[in-house]
N, C-alpha and C positions, 0 to 999 in steps of 0.2 A: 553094524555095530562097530564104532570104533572107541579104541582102546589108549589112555596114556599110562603107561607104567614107568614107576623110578623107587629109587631106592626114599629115605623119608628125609632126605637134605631139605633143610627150609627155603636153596632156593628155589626149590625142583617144586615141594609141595605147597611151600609156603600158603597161609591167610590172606597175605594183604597184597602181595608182590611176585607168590610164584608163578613160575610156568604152569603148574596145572590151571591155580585159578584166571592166569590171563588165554591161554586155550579154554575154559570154560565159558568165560567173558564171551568169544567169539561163535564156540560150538555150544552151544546148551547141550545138546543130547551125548557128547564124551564120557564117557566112563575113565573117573580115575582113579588106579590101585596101585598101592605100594607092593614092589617085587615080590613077588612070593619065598625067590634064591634070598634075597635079603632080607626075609622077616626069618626063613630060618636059619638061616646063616649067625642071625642075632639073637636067635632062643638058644640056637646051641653054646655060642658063646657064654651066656649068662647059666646054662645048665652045667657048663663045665668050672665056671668061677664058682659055684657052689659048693664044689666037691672036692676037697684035696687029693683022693687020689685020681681022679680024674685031668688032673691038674697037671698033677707030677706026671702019668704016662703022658700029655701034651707039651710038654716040656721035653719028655726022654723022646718022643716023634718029630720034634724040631729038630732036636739036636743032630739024629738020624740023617734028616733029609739033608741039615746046612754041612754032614760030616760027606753024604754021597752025592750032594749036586754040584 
């Protein structure tokens, strides 16, 4: 079993042009999935733009980090 994973940039997965579909082209039997770290990396984001105070503690966690790195 082999595997292509990427995060869902169009060039990576693209329809007409991407890498996946031109390794498809070649391998028929590929398996292609988008990252798992980046699909949730991307629900979290979208779960924290929902919620102000959620927001604001990611805002007071930024400031934290860029005050002690």
């Amino acid at each position: 079993m082999v595997t292509f994973t990427s995060d869902s940039a169009s060039t990576m997965l693209g329809n007409q042009s991407g890498v996946a579909k031109q390794l498809l082209e070649k391998f028929k039997y590929i398996f292609v999935w988008q990252c798992v770290n980046h699909r949730l990396e991307l629900a979290i984001s979208d779960a924290v733009n929902e919620f102000c105070g959620v927001n604001n503690f990611q805002i007071f966690m930024d400031k934290l980090y860029s005050l002690y790195s």
